[in-house]
C-alpha positions as CSV (number, residue, x, y, z in Angstrom):
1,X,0.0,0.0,0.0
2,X,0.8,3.7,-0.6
3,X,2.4,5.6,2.1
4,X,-0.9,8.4,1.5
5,X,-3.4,5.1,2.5
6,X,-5.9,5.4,5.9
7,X,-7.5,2.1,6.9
8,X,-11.1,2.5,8.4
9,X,-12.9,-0.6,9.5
10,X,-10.5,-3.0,7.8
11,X,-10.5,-1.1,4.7
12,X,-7.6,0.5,2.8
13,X,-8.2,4.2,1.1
14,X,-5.8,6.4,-0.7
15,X,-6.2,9.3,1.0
16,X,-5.5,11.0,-2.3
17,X,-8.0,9.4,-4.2
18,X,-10.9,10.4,-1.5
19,X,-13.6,13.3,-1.7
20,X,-11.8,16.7,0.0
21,X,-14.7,16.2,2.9
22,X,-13.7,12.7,3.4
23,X,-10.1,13.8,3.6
24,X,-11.4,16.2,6.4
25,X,-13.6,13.8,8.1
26,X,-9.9,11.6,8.3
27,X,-7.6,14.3,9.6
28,X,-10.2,14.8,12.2
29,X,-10.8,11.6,13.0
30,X,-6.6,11.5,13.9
31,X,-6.8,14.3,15.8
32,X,-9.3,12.9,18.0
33,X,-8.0,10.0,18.2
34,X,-4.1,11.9,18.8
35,X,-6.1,13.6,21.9
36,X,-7.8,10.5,23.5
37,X,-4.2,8.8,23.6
38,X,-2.3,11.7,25.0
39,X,-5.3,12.6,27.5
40,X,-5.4,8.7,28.4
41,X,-1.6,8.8,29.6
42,X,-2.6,12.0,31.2
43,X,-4.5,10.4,33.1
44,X,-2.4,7.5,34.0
45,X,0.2,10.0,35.3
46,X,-2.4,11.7,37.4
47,X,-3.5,8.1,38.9
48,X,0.0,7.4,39.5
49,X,1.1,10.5,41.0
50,X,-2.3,10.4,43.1
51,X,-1.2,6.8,44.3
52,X,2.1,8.2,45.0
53,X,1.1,10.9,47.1
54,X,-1.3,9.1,48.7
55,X,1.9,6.6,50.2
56,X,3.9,9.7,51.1
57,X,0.8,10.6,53.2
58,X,0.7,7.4,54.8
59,X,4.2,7.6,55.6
60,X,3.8,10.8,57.1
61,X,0.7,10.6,59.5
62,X,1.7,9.1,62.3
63,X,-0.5,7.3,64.9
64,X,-0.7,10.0,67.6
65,X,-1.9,12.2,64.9
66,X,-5.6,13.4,65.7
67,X,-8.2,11.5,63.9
68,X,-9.7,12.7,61.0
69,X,-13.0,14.5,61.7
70,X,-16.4,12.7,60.7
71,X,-19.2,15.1,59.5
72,X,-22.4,14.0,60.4
């Protein structure tokens, strides 16, 4: 296949060879797909760094340290 070729459900294009909309419809289709991936590991960092923090809080507080307070 061409380097210019997009796959969509199985099926090879050449992006050259496709209606100007359709070209469109692609390139966004990659960018949304570029923004779920990079806000996916995003998130993955935040979970890890949550986890993190959340050890180095349990490290800290000892157990003389008051309670936390329940609301009712």
């Amino acid at each position: 296949m061409a380097d210019n070729t997009v796959t969509v459900d199985g099926v090879d294009y050449d992006f050259d060879s496709i209606s100007t909309e359709a070209q469109l419809a692609v390139s966004l289709y990659q960018e949304a797909q570029q923004e779920l991936l990079e806000l996916s590991r995003k998130s993955d960092i935040h979970r890890a760094a949550m986890l993190t923090l959340q050890d180095k809080i349990k490290e800290l507080v000892t157990d003389d340290s008051p309670e936390s307070v329940k609301e009712d």
